[in-house]
C-alpha positions in Angstrom: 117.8 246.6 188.3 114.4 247.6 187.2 112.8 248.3 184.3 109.4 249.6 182.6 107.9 246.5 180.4 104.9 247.4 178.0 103.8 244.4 178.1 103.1 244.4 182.0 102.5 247.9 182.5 104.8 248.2 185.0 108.1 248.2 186.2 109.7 244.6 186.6 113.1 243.1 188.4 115.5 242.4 185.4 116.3 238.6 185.6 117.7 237.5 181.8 116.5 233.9 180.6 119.9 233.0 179.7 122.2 233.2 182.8 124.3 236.5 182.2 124.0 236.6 178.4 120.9 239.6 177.5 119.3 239.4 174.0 118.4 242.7 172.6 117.0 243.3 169.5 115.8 246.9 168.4 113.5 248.0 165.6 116.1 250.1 163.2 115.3 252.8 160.2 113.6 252.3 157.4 116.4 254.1 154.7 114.3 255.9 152.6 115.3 259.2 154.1 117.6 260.8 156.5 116.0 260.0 160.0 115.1 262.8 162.4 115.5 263.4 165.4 112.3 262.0 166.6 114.1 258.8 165.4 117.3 259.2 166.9 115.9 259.3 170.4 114.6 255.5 170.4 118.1 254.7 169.0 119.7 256.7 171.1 118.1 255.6 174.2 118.2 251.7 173.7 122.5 252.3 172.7 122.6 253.9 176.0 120.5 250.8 177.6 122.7 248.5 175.7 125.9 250.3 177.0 124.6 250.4 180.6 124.2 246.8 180.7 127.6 246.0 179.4 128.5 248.3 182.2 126.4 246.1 184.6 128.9 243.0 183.6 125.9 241.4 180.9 127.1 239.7 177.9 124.9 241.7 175.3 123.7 240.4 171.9 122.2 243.5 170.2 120.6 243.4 166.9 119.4 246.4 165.6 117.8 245.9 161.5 117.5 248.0 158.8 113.9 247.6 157.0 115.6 248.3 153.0 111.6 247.2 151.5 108.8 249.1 152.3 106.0 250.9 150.5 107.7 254.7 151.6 110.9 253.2 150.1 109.3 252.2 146.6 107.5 255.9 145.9 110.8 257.5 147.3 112.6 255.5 145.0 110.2 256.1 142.2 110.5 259.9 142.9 114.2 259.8 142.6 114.2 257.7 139.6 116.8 255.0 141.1 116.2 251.2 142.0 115.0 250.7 145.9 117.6 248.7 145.8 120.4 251.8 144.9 118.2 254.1 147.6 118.8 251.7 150.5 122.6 251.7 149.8 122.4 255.5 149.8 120.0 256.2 152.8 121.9 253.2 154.8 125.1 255.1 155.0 123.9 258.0 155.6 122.4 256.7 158.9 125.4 255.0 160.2 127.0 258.5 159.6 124.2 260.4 161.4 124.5 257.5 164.0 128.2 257.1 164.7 127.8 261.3 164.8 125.7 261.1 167.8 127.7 258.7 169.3 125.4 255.5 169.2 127.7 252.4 168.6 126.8 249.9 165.7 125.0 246.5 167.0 126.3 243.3 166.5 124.6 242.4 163.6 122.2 245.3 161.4 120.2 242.5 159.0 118.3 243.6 155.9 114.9 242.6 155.1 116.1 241.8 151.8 118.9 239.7 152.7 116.5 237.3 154.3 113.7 236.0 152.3 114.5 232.6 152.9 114.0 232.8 156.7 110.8 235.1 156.0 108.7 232.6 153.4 109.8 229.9 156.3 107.9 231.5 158.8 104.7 232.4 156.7 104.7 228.5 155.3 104.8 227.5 159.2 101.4 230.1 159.7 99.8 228.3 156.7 100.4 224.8 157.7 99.5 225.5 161.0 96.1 227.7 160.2 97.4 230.6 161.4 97.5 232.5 158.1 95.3 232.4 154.5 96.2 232.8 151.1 93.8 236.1 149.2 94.7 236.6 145.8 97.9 236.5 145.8 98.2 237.8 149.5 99.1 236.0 152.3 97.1 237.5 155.7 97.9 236.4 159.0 94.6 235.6 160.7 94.5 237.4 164.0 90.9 235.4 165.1 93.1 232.4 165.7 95.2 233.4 168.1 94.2 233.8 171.2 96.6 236.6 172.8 96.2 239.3 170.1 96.1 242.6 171.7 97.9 241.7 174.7 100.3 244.5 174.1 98.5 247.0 173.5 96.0 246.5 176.0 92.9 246.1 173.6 90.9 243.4 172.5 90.1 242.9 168.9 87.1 244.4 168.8 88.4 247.4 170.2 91.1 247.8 167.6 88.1 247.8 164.8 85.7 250.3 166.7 88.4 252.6 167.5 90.0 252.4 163.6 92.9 251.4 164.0 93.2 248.9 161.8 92.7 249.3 158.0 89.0 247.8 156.5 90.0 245.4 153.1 87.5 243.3 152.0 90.5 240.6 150.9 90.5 240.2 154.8 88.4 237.8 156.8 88.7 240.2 159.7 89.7 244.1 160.0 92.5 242.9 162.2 94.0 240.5 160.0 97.4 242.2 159.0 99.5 241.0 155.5 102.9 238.8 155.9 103.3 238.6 151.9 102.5 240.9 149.3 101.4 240.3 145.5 103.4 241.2 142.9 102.2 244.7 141.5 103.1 246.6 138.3 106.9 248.8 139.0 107.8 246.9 142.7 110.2 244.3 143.3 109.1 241.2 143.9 111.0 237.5 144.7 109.7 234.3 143.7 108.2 232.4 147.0 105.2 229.2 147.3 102.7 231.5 147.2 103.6 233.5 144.0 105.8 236.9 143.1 105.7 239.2 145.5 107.4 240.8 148.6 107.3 240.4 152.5 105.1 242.5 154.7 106.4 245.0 157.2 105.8 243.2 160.5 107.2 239.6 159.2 110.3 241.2 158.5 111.7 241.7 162.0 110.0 238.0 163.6 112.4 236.8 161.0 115.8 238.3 161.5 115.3 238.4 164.9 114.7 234.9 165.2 117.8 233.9 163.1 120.3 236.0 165.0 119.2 235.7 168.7 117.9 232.6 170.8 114.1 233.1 171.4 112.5 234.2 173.7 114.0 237.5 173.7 115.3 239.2 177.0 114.5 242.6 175.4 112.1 244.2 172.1 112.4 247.9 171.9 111.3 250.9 169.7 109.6 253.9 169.8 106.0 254.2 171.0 104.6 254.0 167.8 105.4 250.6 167.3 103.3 248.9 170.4 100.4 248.7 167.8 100.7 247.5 165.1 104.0 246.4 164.4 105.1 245.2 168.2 101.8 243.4 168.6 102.0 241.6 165.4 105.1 240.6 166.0 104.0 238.9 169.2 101.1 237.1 167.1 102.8 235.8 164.1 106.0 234.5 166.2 104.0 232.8 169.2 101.7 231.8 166.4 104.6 230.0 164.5 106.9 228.5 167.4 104.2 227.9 169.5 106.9 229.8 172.6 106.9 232.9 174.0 108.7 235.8 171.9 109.8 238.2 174.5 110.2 238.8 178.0 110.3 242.4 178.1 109.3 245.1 175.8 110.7 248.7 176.0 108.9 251.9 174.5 110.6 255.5 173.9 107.7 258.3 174.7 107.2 261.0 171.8 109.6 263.8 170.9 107.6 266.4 169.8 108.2 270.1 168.7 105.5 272.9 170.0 104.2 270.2 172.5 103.2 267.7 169.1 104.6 264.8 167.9 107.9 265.3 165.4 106.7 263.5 162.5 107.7 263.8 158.9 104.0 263.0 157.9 103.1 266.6 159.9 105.9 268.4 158.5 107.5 269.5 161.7 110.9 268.0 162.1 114.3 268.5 161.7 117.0 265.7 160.4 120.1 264.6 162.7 121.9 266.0 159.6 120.3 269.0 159.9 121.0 269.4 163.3 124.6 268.6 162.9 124.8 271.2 160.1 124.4 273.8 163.3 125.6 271.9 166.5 127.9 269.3 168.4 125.9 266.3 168.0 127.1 265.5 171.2 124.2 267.9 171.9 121.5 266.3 170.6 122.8 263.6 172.9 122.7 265.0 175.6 119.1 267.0 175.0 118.2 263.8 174.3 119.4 261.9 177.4 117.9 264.7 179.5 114.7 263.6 180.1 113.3 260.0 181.3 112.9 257.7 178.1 109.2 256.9 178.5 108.5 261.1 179.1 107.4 262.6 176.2 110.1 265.4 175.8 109.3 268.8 174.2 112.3 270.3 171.4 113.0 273.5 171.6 115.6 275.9 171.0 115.6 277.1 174.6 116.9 273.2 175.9 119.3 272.7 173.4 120.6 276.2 173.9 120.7 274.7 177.3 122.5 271.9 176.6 125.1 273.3 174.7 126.5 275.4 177.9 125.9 272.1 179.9 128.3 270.6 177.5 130.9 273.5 177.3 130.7 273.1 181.2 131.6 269.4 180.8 134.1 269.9 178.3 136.0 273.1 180.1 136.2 270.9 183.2 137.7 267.5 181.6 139.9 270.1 179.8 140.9 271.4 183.1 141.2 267.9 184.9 143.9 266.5 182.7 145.5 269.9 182.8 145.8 270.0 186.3 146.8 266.0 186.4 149.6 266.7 184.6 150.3 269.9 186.4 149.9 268.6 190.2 152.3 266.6 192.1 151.3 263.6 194.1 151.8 264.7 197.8 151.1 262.9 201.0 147.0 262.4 201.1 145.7 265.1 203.3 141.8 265.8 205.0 140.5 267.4 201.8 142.5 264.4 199.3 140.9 261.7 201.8 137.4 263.6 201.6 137.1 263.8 198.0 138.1 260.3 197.6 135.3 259.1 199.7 132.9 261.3 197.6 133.4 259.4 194.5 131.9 255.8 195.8 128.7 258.0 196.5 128.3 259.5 193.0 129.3 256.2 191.0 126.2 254.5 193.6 124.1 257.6 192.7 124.6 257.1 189.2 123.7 253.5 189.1 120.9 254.0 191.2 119.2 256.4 189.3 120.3 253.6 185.9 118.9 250.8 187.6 115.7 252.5 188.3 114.2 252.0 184.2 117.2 253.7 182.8 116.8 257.1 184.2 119.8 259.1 182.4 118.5 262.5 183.6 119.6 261.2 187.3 122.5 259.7 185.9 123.2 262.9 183.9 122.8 264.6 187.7 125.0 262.7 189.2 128.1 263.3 186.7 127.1 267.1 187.0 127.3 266.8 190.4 131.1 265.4 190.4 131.9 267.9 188.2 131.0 270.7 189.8 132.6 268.9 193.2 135.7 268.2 191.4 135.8 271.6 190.2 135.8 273.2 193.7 138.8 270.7 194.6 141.2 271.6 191.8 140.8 275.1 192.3 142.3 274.7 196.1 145.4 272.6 194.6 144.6 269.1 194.0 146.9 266.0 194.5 147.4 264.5 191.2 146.2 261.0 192.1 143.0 261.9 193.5 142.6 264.0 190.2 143.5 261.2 188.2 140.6 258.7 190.5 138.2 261.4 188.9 138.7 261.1 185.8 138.9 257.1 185.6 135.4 257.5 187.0 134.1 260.0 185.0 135.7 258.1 181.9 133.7 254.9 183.7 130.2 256.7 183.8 131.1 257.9 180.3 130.9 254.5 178.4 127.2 254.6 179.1 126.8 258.1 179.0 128.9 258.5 175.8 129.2 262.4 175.9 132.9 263.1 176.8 135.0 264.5 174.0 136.0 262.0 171.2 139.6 261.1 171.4 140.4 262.7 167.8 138.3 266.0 169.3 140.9 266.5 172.6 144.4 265.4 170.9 146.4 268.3 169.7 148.2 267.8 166.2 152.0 267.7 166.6 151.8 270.6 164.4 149.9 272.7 167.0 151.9 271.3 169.9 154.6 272.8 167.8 153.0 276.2 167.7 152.4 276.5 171.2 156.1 275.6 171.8 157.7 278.5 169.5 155.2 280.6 171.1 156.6 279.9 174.7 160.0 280.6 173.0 158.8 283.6 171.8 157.6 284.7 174.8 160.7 283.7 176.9 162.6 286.4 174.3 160.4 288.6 174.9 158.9 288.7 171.5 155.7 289.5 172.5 154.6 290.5 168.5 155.3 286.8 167.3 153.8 285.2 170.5 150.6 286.8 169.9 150.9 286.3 165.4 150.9 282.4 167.4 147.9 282.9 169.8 146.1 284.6 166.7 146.9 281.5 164.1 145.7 279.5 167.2 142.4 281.2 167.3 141.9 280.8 163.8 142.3 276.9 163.8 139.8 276.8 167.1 142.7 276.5 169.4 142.0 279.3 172.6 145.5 279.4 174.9 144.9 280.1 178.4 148.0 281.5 180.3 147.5 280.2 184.6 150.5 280.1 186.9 150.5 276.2 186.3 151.5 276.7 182.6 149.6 277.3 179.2 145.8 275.2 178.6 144.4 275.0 175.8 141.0 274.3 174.8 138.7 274.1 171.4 136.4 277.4 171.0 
């Protein structure tokens, strides 16, 4: 397996420092808001990454944090007139709703900035006693001059990052570079007591720390989105080398842009919509499959055209696992004959297609191909009567590709109620009397609940409108 890593600029064989255990930690929401879907494609992406290499046999440790302190959080929480404290509770369950919706599974541990302060002040007392960080009234600055591999991420050297503004001028800096790890206290924020007065943590310290405390160091794998090689990715890099004097990560993985009308979704430019929008008007499955669509490091364009395209992509899906356990149940198992034996040998090709196109950096759109392609092979077989156990050899596989995929129906989506399983009985009574008025009033109360019946010489199918 290969895959992309920022920090080489190029794609690397995937050997984990641990044996078979993997180390992941990915850079989570900031709950001052519902996140959009700009958002939801890093997280999307690294659940599926995650997913695949469970699939793969790894032993995954997946952190994923929740920043619940930031300077967007205080004015939101000012403008709402609650605590920060009572917006973060808010704005974090919303995003595991919006999450779970779309069908990304929670990590193994989701940390709060807030919840570790101890861990955080340890780190920034380390970078004091060791010179790599200076006290400026009331601030504590990380001092980018004295270590040596700043910009290594990002490609640039210091200098660079000044002429090309990138970094913020503050004369309470020795250099433009210099980035904060503690904040003074100021008039209407939190603030917690720590050595070097009241205040609160900086951004970038916040993840060296939880990451540190939950998962052995270095890290297989760092992810995000693209916007967080520089600043936030690098700084990371500086202050955690700076402090343990080891290597932070091994790899580092960056989602390209998701932009509407070919520029960048961002909340800042006004032009996004929320994954509770979205869900207000679609399947989030959807989204997840727009999403999954297109190689992770490609930027990918939204727009109503592709997800009206991957809404019938979905139906198609859905009509034909529908139709498979339909036709399992339906179908004898008979004696294997040429056409049995044939399709059987055609599912070892499509599970190596799909794990080809996975090992090669994570490339879902092949993988996506490659499930398409079963279907529509699968589809051509059960039309020219099936045997039921190579139909039921399909659908373990396609359940298989499915744990990374994560697009099939949910369970509670496909089970009929014992209430409509008793409908569709009285009307097959009905009908048997010939009482073709009340088998209809019974198709008709269907309809209305989203249940479509589908008479075929096999029996009655169902399926959700």
């Amino acid at each position: 397996m290969r895959l992309y890593n920022t920090l080489k600029r190029q794609k690397e064989e995937f050997v984990p420092l641990r044996g078979n255990e993997v180390n992941m930690y990915v850079c989570g929401p900031t709950v001052y808001d519902y996140f959009h879907v700009g958002n939801a494609r890093a997280f999307l992406v690294f659940d599926v990454v995650r997913r695949y290499l469970e699939y793969k046999g790894y032993n995954v440790n997946y952190i994923q944090n929740i920043t619940d302190i930031e300077d967007k959080m205080i004015k939101r929480a000012n403008e709402k007139g609650i605590t920060i404290f009572e917006l973060a509770e808010e704005y974090t369950e919303k995003y595991f709703e919006d999450a779970r919706a779309i069908g990304i599974k929670d990590a193994d541990v989701h940390p709060r900035a807030t919840k570790h302060l101890s861990e955080i002040i340890n780190i920034i007392e380390e970078l004091l006693e060791k010179g790599h960080a200076y006290q400026s009234n009331g601030d504590v600055y990380f001092d980018t001059e004295s270590f040596d591999g700043y910009g290594q991420l990002c490609k640039q050297a210091p200098e660079d990052l000044v002429s090309g503004a990138r970094v913020s001028v503050d004369d309470r800096k020795k250099s433009p570079t210099d980035f904060v790890l503690w904040k003074a206290r100021k008039e209407g924020e939190p603030y917690w007591e720590s050595p070097f007065g009241p205040g609160r943590p900086g951004w970038h310290i916040e993840c060296s720390a939880m990451s540190m405390k939950y998962l052995n160091t270095p890290l297989d794998i760092h992810a995000g989105g693209s916007d967080l090689v520089f600043p936030h990715h690098e700084n990371e890099i500086a202050q955690s080398e700076a402090a343990t004097g080891d290597k932070f990560c091994k790899y580092w993985l960056h989602v390209g842009y998701l932009e509407i009308d070919n520029r960048k979704m961002s909340k800042s430019m006004g032009n996004f919509m929320t994954v509770r929008d979205f869900r207000e008007y679609y399947d989030p499955r959807i989204l997840r499959l727009f999403l999954l669509n297109a190689h992770y490091r490609s930027p990918l364009n939204y727009t109503e055209d592709l997800i009206d395209q991957s809404k019938s992509s979905l139906e198609r899906l859905d009509n034909f696992y529908e139709k498979l356990k339909f036709y399992i149940d339906s179908y004898e198992e008979k004696e294997m004959s040429e056409k049995d034996t044939k399709m059987l040998d055609y599912l070892p090709v499509i599970r190596k297609e799909f794990e080809d196109s996975m090992d090669d950096d994570f490339n879902t759109a092949g993988a996506l191909s490659a499930l398409f392609k079963l279907v529509r092979e699968a589809n051509a077989y059960m039309q020219a009567q099936g045997n039921a156990k190579v139909l039921e050899k399909i659908r373990e596989l396609l359940i298989e590709l499915d744990l990374v995929l994560g697009i099939l129906p949910r369970k509670d989506d496909t089970l009929l109620s014992e209430e409509i399983e008793k409908k569709i009985e009285e009307r097959e009574q009905a009908r048997k009397q010939k009482d073709f008025q009340k088998a209809d009033a019974i198709r008709d109360e269907l309809k209305e609940q989203g249940i479509i019946l589908e008479d075929t010489p096999h029996g009655v199918r169902w399926k959700r409108a």
